[in-house]
VEXPAVEX-584853 format. One record per atom (N, C-alpha, C, CB): residue in one letter; y, x, z negated; residue number from 1. Coordinates in pm, 1 decimal. Glycine has a CB too. Layout:
N
- r | north | east | up | k
- a | Y | X | Z | NUM
...
This chain:
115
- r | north | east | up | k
- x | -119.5 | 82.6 | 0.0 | 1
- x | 0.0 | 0.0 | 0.0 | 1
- x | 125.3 | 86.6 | 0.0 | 1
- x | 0.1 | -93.7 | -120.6 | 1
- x | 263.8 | 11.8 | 63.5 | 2
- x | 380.6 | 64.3 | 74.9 | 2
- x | 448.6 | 47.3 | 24.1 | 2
- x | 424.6 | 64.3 | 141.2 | 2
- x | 510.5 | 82.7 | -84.4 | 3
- x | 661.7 | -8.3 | -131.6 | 3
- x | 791.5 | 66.0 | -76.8 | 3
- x | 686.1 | -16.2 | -322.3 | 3
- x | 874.3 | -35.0 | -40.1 | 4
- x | 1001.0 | 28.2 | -38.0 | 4
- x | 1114.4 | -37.4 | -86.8 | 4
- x | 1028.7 | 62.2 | 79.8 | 4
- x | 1202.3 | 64.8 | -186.5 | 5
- x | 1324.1 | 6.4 | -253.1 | 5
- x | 1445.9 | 17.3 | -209.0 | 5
- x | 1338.2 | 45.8 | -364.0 | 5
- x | 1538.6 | -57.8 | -187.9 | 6
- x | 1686.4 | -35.8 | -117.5 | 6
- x | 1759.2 | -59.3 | -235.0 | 6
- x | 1736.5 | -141.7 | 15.5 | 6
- x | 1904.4 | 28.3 | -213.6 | 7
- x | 2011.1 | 26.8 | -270.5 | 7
- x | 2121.3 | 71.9 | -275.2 | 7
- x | 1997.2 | 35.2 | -329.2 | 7
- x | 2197.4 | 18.4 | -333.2 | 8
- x | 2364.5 | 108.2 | -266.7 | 8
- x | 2444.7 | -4.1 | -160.5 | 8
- x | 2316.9 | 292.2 | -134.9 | 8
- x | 2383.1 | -139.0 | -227.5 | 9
- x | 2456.4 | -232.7 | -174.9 | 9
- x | 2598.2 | -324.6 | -260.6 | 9
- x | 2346.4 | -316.5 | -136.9 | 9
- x | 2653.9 | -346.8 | -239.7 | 10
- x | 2743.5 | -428.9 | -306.3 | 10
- x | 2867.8 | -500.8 | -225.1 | 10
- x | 2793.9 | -345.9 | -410.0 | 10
- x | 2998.7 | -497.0 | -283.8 | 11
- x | 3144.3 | -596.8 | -224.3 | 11
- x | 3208.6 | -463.1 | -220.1 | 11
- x | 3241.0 | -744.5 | -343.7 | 11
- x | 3239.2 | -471.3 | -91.4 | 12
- x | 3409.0 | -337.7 | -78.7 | 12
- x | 3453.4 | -486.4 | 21.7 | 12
- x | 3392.2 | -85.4 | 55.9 | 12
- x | 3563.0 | -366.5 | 49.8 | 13
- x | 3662.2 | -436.9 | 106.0 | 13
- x | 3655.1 | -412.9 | 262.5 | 13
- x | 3794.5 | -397.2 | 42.4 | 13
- x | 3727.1 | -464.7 | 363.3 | 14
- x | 3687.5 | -406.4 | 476.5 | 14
- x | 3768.9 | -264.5 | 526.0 | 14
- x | 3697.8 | -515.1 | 574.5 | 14
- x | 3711.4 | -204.6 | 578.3 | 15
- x | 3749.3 | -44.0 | 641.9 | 15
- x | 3646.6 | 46.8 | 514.5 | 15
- x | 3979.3 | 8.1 | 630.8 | 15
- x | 3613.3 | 5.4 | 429.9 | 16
- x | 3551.1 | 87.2 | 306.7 | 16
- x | 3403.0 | 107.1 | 352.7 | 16
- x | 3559.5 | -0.1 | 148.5 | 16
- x | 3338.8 | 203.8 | 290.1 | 17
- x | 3208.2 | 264.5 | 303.0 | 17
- x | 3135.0 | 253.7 | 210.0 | 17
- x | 3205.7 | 381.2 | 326.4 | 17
- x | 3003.8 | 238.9 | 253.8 | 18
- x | 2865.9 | 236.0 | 196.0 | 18
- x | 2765.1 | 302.4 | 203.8 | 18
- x | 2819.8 | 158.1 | 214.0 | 18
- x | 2673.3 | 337.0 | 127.7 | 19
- x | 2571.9 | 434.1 | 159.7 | 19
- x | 2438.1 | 356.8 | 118.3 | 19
- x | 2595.7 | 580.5 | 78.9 | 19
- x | 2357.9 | 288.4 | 179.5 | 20
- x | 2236.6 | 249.1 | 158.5 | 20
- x | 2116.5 | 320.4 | 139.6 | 20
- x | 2219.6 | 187.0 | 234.7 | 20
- x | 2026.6 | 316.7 | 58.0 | 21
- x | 1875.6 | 449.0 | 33.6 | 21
- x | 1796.7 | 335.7 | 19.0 | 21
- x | 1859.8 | 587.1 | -132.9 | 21
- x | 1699.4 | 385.2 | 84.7 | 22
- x | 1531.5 | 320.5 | 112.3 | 22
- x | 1455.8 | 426.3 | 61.7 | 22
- x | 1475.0 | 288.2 | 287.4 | 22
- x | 1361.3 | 397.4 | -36.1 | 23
- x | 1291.2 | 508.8 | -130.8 | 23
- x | 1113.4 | 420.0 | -93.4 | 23
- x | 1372.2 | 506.7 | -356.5 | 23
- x | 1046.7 | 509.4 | -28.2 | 24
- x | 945.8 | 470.3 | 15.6 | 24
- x | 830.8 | 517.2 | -65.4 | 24
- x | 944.2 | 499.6 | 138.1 | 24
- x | 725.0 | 479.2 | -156.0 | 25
- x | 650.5 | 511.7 | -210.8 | 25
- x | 492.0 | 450.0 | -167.1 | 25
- x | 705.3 | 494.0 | -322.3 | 25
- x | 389.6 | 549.7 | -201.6 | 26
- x | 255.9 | 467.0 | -223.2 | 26
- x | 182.9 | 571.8 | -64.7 | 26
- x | 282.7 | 230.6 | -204.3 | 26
- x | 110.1 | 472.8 | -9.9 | 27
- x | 39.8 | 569.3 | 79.3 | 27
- x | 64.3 | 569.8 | 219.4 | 27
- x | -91.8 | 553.7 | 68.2 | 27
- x | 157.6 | 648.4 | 201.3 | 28
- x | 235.8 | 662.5 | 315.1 | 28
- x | 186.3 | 797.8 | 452.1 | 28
- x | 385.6 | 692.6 | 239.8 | 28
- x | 118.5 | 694.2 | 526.1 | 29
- x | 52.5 | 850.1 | 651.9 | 29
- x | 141.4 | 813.8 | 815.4 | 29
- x | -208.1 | 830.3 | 701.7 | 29
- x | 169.1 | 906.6 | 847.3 | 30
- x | 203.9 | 884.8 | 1020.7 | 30
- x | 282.7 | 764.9 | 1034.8 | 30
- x | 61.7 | 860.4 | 1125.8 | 30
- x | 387.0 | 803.9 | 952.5 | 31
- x | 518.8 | 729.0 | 1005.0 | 31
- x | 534.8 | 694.8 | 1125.9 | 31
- x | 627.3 | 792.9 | 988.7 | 31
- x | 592.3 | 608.9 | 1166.3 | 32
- x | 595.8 | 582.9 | 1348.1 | 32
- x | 767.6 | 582.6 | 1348.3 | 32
- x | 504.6 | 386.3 | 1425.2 | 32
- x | 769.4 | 497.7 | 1267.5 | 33
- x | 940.3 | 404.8 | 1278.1 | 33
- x | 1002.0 | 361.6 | 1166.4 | 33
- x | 940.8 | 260.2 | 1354.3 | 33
- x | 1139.1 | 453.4 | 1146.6 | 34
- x | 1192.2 | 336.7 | 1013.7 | 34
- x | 1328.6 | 298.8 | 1034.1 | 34
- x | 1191.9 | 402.8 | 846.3 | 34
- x | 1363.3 | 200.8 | 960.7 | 35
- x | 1490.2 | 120.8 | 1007.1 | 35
- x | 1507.4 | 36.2 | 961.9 | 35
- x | 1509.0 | 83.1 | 1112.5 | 35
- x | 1656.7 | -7.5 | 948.6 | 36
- x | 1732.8 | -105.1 | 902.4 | 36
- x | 1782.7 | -159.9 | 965.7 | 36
- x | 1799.7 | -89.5 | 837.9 | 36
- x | 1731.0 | -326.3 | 946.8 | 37
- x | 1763.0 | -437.0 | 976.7 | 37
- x | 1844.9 | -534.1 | 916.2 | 37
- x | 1681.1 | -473.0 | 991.7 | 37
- x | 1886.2 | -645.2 | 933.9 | 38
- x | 2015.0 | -719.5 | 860.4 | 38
- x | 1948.4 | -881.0 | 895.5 | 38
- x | 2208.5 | -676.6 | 949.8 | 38
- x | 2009.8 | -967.7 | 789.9 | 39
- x | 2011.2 | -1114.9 | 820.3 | 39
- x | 2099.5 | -1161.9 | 724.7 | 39
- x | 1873.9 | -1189.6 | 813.9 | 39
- x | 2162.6 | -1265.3 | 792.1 | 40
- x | 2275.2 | -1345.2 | 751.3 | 40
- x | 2158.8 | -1518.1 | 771.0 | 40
- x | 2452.4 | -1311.8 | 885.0 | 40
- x | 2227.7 | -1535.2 | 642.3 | 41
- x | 2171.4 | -1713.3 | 633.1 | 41
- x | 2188.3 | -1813.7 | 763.1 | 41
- x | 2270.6 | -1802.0 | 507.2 | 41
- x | 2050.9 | -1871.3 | 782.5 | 42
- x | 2030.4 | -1920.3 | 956.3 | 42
- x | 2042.7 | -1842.3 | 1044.7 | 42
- x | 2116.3 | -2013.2 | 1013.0 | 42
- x | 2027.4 | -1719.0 | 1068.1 | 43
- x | 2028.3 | -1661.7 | 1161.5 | 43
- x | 1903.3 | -1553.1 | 1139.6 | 43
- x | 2162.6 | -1620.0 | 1184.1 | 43
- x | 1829.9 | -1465.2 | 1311.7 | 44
- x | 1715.3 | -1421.7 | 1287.5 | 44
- x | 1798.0 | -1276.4 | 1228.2 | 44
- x | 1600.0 | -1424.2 | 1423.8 | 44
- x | 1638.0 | -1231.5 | 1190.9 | 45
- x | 1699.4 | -1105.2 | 1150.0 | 45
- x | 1719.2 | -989.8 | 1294.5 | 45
- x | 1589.8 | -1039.5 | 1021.8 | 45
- x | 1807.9 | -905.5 | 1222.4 | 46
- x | 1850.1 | -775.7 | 1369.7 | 46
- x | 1860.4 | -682.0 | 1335.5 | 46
- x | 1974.9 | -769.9 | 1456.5 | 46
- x | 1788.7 | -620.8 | 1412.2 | 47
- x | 1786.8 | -403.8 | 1433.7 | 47
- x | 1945.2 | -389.2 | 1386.3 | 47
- x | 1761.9 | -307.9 | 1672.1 | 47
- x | 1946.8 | -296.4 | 1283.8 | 48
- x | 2069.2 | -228.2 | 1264.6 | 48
- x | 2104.5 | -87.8 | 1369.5 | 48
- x | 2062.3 | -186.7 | 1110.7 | 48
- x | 1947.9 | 9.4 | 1289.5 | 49
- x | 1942.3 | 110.5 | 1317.2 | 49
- x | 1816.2 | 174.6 | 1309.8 | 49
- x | 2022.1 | 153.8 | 1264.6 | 49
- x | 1775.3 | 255.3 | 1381.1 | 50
- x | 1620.0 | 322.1 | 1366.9 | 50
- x | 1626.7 | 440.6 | 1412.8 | 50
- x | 1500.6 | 255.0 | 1444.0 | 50
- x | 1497.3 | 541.8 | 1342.6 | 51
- x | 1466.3 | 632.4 | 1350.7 | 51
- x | 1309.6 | 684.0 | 1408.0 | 51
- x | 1505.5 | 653.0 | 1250.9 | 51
- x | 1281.9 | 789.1 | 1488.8 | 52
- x | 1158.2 | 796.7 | 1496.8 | 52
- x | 1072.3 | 871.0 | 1409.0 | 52
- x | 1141.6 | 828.2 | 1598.7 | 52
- x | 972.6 | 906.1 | 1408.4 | 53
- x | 928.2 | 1012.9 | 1371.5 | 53
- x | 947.7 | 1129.0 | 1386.2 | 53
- x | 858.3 | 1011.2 | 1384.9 | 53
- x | 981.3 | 1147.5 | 1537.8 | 54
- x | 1022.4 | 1278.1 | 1583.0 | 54
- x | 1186.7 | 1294.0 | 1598.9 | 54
- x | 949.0 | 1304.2 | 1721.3 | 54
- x | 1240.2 | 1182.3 | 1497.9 | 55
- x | 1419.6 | 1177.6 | 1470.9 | 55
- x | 1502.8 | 1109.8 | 1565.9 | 55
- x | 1489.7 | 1324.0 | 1472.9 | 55
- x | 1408.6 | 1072.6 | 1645.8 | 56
- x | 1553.3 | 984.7 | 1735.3 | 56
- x | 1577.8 | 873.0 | 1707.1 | 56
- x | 1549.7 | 958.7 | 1882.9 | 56
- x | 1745.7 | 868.1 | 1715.2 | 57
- x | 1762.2 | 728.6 | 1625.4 | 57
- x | 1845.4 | 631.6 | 1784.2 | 57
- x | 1906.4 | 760.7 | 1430.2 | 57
- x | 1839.8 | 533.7 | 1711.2 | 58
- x | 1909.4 | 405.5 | 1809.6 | 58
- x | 1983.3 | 298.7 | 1707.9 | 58
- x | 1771.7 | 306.8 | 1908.8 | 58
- x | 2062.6 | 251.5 | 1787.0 | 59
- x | 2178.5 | 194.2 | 1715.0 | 59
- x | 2217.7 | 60.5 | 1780.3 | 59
- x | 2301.1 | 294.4 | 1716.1 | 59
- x | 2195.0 | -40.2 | 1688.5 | 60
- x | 2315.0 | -146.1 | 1773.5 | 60
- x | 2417.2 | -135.0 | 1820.7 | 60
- x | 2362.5 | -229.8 | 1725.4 | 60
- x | 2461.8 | -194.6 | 1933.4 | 61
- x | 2649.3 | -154.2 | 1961.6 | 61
- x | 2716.8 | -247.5 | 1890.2 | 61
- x | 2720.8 | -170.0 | 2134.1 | 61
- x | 2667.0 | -295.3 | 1782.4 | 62
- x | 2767.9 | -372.5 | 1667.7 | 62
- x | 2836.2 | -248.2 | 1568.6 | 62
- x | 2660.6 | -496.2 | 1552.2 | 62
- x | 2732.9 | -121.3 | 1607.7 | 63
- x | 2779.6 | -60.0 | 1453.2 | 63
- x | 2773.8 | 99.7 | 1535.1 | 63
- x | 2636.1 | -94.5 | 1275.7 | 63
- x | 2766.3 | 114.3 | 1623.7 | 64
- x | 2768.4 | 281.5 | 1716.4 | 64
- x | 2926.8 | 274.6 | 1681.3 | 64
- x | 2714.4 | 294.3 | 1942.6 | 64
- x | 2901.2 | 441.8 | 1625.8 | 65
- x | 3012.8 | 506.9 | 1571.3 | 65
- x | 3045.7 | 442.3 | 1438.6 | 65
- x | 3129.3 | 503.0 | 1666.7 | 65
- x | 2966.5 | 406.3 | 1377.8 | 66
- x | 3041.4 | 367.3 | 1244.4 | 66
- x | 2892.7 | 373.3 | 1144.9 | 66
- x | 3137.0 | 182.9 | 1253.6 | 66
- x | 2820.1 | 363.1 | 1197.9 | 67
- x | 2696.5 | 380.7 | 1115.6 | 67
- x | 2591.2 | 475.5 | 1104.3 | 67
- x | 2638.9 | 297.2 | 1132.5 | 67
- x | 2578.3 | 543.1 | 1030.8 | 68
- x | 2480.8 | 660.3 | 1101.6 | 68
- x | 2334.5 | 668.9 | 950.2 | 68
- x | 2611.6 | 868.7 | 1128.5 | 68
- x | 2212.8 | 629.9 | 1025.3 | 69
- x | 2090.1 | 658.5 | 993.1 | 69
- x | 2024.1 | 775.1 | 979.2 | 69
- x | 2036.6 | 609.3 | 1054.7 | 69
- x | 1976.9 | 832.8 | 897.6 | 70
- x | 1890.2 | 942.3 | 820.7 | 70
- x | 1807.7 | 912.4 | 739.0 | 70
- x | 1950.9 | 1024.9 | 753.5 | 70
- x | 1699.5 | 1032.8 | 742.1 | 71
- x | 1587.6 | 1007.5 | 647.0 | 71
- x | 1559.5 | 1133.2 | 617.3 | 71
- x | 1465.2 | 929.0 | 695.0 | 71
- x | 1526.3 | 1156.4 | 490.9 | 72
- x | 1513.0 | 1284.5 | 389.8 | 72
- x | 1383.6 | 1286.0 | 367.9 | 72
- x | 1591.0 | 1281.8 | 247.8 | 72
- x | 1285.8 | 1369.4 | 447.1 | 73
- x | 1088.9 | 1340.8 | 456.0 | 73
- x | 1042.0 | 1370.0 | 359.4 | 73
- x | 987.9 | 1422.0 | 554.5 | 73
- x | 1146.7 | 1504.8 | 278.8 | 74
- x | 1061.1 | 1560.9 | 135.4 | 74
- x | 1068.1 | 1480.1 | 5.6 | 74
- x | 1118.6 | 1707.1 | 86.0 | 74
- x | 1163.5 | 1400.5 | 45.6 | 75
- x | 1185.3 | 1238.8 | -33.4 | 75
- x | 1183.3 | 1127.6 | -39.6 | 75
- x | 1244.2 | 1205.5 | -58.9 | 75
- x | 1140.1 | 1133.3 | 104.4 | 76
- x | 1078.0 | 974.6 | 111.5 | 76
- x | 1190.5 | 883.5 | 159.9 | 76
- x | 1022.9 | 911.5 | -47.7 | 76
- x | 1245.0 | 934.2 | 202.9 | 77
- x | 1383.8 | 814.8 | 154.0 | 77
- x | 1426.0 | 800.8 | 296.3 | 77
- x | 1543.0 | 881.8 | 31.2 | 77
- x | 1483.1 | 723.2 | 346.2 | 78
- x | 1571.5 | 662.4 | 459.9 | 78
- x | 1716.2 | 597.5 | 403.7 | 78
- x | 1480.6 | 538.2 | 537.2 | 78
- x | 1810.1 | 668.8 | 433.8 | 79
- x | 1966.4 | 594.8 | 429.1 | 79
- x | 2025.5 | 573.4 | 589.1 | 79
- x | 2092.8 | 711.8 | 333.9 | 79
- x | 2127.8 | 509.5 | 554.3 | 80
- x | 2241.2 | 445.8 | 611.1 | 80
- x | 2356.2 | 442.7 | 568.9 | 80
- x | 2226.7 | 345.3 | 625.5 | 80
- x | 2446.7 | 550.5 | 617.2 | 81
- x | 2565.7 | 538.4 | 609.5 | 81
- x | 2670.0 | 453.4 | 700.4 | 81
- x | 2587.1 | 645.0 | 607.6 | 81
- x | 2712.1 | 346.2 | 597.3 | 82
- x | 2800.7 | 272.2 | 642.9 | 82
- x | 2945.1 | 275.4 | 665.4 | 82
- x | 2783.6 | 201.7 | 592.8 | 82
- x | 3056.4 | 312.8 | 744.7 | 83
- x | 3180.4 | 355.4 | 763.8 | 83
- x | 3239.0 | 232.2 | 814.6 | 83
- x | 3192.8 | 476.4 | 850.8 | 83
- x | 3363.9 | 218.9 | 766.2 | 84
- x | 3464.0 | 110.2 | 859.1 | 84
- x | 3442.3 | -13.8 | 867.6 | 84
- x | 3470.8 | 132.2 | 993.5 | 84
- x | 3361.1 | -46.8 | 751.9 | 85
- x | 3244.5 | -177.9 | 743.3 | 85
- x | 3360.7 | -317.6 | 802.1 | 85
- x | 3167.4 | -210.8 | 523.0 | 85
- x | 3332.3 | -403.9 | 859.3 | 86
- x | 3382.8 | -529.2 | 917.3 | 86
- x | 3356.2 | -624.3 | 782.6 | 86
- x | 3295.5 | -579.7 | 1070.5 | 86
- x | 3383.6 | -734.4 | 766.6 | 87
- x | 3382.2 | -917.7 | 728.4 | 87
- x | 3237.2 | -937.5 | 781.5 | 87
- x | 3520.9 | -1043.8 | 832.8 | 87
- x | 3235.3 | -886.2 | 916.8 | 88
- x | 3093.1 | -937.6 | 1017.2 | 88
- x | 2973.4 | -878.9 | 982.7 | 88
- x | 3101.1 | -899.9 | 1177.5 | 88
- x | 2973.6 | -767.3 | 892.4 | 89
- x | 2878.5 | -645.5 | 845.4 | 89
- x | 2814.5 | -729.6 | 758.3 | 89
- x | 2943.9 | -500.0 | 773.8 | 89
- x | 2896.6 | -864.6 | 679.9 | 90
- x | 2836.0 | -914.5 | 588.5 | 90
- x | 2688.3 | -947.8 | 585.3 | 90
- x | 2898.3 | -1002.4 | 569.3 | 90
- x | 2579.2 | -895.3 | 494.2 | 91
- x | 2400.4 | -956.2 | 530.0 | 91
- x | 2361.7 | -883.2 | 450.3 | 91
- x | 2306.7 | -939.2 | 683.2 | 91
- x | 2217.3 | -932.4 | 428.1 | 92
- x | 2147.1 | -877.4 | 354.0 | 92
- x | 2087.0 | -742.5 | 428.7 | 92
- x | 2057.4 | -975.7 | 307.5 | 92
- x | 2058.0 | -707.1 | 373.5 | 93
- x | 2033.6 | -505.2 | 436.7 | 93
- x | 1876.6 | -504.7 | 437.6 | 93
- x | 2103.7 | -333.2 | 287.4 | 93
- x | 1740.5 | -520.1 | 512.4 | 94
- x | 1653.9 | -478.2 | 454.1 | 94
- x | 1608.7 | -344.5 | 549.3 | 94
- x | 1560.4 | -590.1 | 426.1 | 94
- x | 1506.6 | -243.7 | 472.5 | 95
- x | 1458.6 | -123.1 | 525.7 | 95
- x | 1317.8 | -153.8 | 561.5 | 95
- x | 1472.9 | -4.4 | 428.9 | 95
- x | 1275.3 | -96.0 | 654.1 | 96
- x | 1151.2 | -138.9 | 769.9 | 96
- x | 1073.7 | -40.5 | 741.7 | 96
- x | 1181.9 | -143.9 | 941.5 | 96
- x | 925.5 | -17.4 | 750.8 | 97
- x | 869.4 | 83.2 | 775.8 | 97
- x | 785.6 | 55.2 | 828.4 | 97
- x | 847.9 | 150.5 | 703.2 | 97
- x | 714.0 | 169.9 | 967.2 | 98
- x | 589.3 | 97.8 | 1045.6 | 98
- x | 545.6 | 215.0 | 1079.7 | 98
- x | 610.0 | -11.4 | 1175.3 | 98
- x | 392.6 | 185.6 | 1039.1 | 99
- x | 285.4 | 279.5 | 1031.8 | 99
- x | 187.1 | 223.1 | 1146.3 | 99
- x | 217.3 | 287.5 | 876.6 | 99
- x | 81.9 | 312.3 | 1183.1 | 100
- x | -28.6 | 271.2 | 1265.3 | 100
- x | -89.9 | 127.6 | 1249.1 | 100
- x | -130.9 | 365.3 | 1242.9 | 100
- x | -51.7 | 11.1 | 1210.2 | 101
- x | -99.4 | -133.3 | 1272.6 | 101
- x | -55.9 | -197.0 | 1151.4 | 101
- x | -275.1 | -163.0 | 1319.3 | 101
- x | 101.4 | -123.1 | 1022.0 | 102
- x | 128.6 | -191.1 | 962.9 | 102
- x | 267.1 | -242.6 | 1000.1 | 102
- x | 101.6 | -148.2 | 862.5 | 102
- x | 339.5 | -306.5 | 932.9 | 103
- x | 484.9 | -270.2 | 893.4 | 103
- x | 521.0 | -284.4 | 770.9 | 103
- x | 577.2 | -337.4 | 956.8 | 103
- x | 568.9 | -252.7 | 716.0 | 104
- x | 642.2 | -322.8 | 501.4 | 104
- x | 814.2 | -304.2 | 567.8 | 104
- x | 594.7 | -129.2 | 265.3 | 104
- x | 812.3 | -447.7 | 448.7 | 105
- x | 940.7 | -425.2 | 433.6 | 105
- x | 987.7 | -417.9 | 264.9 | 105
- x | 1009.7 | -538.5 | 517.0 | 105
- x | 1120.9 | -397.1 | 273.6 | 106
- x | 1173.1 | -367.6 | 130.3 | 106
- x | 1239.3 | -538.2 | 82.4 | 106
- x | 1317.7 | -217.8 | 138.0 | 106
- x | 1297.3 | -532.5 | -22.2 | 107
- x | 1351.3 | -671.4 | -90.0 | 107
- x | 1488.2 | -665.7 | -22.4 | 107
- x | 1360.5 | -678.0 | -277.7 | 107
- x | 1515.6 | -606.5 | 20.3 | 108
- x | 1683.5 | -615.6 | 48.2 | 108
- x | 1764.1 | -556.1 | -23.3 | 108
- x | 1741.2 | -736.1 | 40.3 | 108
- x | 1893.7 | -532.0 | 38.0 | 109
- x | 2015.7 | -531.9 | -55.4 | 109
- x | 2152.1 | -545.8 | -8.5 | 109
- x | 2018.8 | -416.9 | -123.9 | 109
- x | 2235.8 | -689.0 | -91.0 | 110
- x | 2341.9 | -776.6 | -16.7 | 110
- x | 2456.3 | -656.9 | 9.9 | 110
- x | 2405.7 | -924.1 | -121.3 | 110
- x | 2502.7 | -650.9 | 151.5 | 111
- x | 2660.9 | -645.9 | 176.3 | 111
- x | 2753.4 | -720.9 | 166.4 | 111
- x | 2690.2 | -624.9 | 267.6 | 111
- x | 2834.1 | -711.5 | 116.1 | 112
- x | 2978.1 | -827.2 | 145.7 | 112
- x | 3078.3 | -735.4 | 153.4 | 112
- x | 3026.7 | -953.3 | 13.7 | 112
- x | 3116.0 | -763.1 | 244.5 | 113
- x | 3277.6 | -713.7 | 307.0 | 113
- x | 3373.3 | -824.8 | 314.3 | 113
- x | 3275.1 | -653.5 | 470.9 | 113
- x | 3431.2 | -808.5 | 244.7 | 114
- x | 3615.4 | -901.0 | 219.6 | 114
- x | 3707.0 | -867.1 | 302.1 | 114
- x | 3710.0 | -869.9 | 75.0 | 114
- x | 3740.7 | -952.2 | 352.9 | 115
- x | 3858.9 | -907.7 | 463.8 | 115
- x | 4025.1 | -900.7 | 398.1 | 115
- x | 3857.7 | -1038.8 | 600.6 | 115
């Protein structure tokens, strides 16, 4: 089994920054893909940002140039740095992980941006 914990969410204001961490524990082999996704109430959830295994990342053009994805391997961890955050950024944050024929996800963690 996988767990993963997010955090480093909360209320700024808009133009302000965030730093999100995904702390991945348990039995974790041959990462494929990790990434952060978003959902806002009634609506599906959406690719933020992802990474490969072999580091290449991809980005929505909601958030290119303002968001930038990393993952720290000797720690397990996947962040997201959030810059210049919008009103529209507002959602719940969750972190993805997908292994050979799994995926886990984490509980979330809320953004709110105030305009």
């Amino acid at each position: 089994q996988v767990q993963l914990v997010e955090s480093g969410g909360g209320l700024v204001q808009a133009g302000s920054s965030l730093r999100l961490s995904c702390a991945a524990s348990g039995s974790i082999f041959s990462i494929n893909f990790m990434g952060w996704y978003r959902q806002v109430a009634g609506k599906q959830r959406e690719l933020v940002a992802g990474i490969t295994s072999g580091g290449n990342t991809n980005y929505a053009d909601f958030v290119k140039g303002r968001f930038t994805i990393s993952r720290d391997n000797a720690k397990n961890t996947l962040y997201l740095q959030m810059n210049s955050l919008k009103p529209e950024d507002t959602a719940v944050y969750y972190c993805n992980l997908k292994v050979i024929g799994s995926s886990y996800w984490g509980q979330g963690t809320q953004v709110t941006v105030s305009s």
